[in-house]
N, C-alpha and C positions, 0 to 999 in steps of 0.2 A: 594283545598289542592294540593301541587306541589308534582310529584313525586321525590322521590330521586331514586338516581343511583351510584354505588359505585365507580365509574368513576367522580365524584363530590366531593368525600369526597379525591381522588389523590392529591398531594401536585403541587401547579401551575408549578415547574419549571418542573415537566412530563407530564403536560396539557399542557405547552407550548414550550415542546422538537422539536428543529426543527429534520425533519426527514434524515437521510442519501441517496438519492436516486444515487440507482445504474443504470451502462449503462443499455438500454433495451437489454434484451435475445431476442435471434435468432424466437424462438417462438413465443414472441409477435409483433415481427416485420412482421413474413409469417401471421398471424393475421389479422394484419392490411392492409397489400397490395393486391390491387383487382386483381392480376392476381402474377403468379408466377416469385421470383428471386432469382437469385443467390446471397446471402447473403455472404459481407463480413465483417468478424465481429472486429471490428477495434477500438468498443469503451471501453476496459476493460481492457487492457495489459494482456490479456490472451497469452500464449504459442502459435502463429500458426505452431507450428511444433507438437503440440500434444503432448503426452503422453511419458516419455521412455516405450521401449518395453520391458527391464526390470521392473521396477514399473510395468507395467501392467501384467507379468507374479507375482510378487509378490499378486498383490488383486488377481487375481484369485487362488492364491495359500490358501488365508485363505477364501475365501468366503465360505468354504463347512462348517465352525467353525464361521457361524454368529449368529449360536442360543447361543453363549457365550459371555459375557462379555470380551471387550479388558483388556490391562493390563492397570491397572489407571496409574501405574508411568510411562509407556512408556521405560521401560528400555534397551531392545533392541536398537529403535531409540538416546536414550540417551546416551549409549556405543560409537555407532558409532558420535553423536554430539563434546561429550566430545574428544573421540581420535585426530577427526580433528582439533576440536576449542582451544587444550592444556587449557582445563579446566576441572574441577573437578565434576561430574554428578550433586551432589547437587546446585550445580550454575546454573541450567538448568530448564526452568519450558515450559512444551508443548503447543500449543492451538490449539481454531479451529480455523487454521488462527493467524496471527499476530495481526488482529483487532480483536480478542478474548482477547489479552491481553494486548492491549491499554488501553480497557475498563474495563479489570481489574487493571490495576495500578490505572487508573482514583480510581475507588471503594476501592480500598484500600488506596488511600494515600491522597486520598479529602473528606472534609465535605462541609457543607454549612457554606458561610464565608469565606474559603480560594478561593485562586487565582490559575490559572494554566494559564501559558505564551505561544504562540505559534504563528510561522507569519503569516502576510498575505499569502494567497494564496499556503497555505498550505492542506492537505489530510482532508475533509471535516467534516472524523470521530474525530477528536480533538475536536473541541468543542460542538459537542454530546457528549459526554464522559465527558468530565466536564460539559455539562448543566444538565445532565443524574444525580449526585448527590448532585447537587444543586449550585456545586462551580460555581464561577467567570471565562467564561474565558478575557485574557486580550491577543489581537490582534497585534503584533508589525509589525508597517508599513514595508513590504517588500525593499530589496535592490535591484536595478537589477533582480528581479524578484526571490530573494532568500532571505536568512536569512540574516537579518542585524544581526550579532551577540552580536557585542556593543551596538546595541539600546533593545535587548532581555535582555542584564545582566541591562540595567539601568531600564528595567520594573518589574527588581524583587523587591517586596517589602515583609516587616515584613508577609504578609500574602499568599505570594508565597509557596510554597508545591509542584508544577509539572513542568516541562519546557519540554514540546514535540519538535522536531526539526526531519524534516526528511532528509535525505542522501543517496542518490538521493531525490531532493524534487519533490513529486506528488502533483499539475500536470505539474509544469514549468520545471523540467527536471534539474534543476540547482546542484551544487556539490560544498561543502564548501570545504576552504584546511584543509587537514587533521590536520596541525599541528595550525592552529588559530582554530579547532573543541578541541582538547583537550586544548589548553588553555581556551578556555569559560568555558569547565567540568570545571577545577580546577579553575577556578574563582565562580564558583556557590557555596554558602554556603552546606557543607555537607549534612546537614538534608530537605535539598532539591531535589528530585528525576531527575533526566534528564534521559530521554526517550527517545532514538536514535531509531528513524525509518530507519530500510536498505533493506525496502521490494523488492527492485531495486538496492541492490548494486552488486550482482553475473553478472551485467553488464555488470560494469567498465573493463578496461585492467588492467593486473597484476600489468602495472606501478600503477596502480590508485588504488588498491588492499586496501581494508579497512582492520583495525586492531584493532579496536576499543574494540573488546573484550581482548585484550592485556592491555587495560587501566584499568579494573576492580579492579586491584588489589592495583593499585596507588588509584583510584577514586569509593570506594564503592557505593557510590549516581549515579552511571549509571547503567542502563540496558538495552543491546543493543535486538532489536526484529528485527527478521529476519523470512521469509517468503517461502513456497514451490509453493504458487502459482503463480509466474512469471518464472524465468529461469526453474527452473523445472517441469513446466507443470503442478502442480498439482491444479488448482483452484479449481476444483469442488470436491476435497476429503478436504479443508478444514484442513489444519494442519501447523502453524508457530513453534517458539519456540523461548526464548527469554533467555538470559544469564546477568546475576546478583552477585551480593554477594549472599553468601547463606544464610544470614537472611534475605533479599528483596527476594529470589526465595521462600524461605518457604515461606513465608506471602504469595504469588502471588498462591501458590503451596496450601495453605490451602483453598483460598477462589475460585480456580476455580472450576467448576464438576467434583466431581469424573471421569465419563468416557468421558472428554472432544472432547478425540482422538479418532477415532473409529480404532481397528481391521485395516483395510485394507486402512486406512489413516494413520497409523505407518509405515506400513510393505511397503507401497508406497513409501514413503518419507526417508525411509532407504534405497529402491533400488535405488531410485534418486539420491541420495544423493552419492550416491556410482557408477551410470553410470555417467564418467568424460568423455565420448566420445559425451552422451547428451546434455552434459551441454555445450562443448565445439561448435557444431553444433550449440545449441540456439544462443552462446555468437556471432557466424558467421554470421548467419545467419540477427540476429540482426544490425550487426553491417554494409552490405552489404545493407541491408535495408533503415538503417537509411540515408545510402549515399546516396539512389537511393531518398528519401524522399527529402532531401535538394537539390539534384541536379532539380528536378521538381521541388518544391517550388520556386525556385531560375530563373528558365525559364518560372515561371509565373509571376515572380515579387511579391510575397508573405512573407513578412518575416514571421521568425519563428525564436523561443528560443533555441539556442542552446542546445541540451538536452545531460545529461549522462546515460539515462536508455532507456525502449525501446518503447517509444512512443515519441510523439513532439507534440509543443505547437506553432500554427500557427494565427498569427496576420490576420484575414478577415476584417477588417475595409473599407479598401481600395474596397472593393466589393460592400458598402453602405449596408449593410443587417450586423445583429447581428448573433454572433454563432450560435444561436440557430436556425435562416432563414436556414443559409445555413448547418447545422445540417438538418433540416427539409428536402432541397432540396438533399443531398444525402442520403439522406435512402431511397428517393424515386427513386432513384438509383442504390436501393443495398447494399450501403454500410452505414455501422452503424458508426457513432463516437460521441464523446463529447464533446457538445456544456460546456463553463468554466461560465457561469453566473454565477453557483451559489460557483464559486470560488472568484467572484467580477473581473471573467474577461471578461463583457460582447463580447467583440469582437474576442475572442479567440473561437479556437475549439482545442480540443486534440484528436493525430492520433494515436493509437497501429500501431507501426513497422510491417506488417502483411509478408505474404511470397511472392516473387517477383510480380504473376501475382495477389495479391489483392494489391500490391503499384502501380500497374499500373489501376487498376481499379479503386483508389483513387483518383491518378491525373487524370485521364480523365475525371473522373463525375464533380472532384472540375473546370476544363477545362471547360467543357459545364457548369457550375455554374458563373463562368465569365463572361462567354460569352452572 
């Protein structure tokens, strides 16, 4: 007689979910190496500048009030969202994280049966998120290493329901024009949801400045999700927020966790939000960076993707070795990055912009990796 296991009786497309795997943390990597190094951590688009030192006087300021419950609605953080974004609080829905509520629109606006559309070489968690509740997803072959947008509207069909699209795309770094991005919205039948990812747009230069939540109000079928843990340093408090109509923000608003937000991932994310001197230092620092990146690459003889956010996406083909080789060869180095395999870019690796002397510690190792 066979045993059972309730792990059996699970429905196959969550036996067969593929899994999201994140960069390796700093931890498992001091783990793995038989003598000690100086760790630069390059594979995550994490903040190298850390923390504002505002946000961090904020957690400390409610840590002594952790034996209580945060505020479910976030209202506080919401006040100040809304003032900036010229929108209306109830349009507002929080997470942990932006891919908290990826996953939620996934769940609420897919069954099994429908379709949800998203490109090649696109942010890994898309189609988890729709395999996650059974839906279809459907893959539309990349452009220059972005969104084809016209071949996305021709892959909508009768049973389309989702259209993910990210701006800044992770991991190619690529950026649609703004004004072909709202013509696609308003080409997408209404009762169709589109899902702008801009966990990487506080990037761009003012020229380049997204506005997207300006468009809600023409185009109810969008809702733009936006992130705290890149320019503003916050990855490891875990808090996005995403902006909607306000019947998409309820729905989104009903089905997440009540205390989705913690306490001192509010109260973080409203001092960040509000230090413009941090922001503006990240956006510098970044952008100094990303020079010092191309300019190496470029006296290696290495292309690389033009990128608009704060990492890049470097062609290693020419090395004879797969990302993942020479992923492998610098960590034994030091330095952590992201081999793109399992974005279907086997020859790629993607760099987090880190702070001057970890871009110099990058080119050297990828240097001796050549060599």
């Amino acid at each position: 007689m066979s045993l059972s296991n309730p792990a059996d009786s699970a429905p196959d497309y969550i036996r067969n979910l593929p899994r999201y795997v994140p960069g390796k943390p700093a931890s498992e990597v001091k783990r793995e190496q038989a003598k000690p190094l100086r760790l630069h951590r390059m594979a995550s688009n994490e903040n190298p500048l850390g923390v504002s030192a505002k946000a961090l006087a904020a957690m400390q300021a409610v840590m002594a009030d952790a034996a209580n419950y945060p505020d479910p609605s976030g209202h506080q953080l919401k006040a100040r969202l809304s003032a900036r974004l010229r929108v209306e609080a109830q349009q507002l829905v929080l997470g942990n994280g932006s891919s908290e509520l990826l996953d939620l629109a996934a769940r609420c606006f897919l069954r099994a049966g429908d379709e949800a559309v998203y490109s090649q070489y696109a942010f890994q968690a898309y189609p988890v998120a729709i395999h996650a509740v059974g839906a279809t997803p459907v893959c539309v072959p990349a452009r220059d290493y972005g969104h084809d947008l016209d071949a996305m509207r021709a892959a909508i069909t009768e049973r389309t329901k989702l259209v993910f699209i990210a701006n800044p795309n992770n991991p190619t770094g690529t950026l649609l024009d703004a004004a072909a991005l709202q013509r696609f919205v308003a080409s997408v039948p209404r009762h169709i949801l589109v899902v702008l990812d801009e966990a990487y747009g506080e990037f761009l230069p003012d020229a380049d400045a997204l506005h997207s939540c300006d468009w809600i109000a023409e185009h109810p079928h969008l809702l733009v999700l936006r992130t705290f843990s890149k320019a503003y340093g916050l990855a490891g408090m875990r808090v996005g927020y995403g902006v909607a109509h306000p019947a998409v923000a309820d729905l989104l608003n009903r089905l997440r966790l009540t205390f989705n937000t913690s306490a001192m991932a509010q109260a973080a994310a409203e001092a960040a939000f509000d230090d413009a001197d941090f922001l503006q230092r990240s956006r510098g620092n970044n952008a100094q960076g990303m020079a010092q990146l191309e300019q190496g690459l470029q006296t290696l003889g290495l292309p690389f993707i033009r990128s608009h956010a704060n990492f890049i996406a470097i062609d290693v083909s020419s090395t004879g070795r797969s990302g993942a080789e020479v992923a492998q060869q610098l960590l034994a180095a030091g330095v952590i990055i992201r081999p793109l395999g399992a974005n279907q870019l086997p020859q790629f690796i993607r760099v987090t912009v880190g702070l001057p002397e970890d871009n110099v510690a990058f080119l050297g190792a990828l240097k001796q990796v050549l060599s």
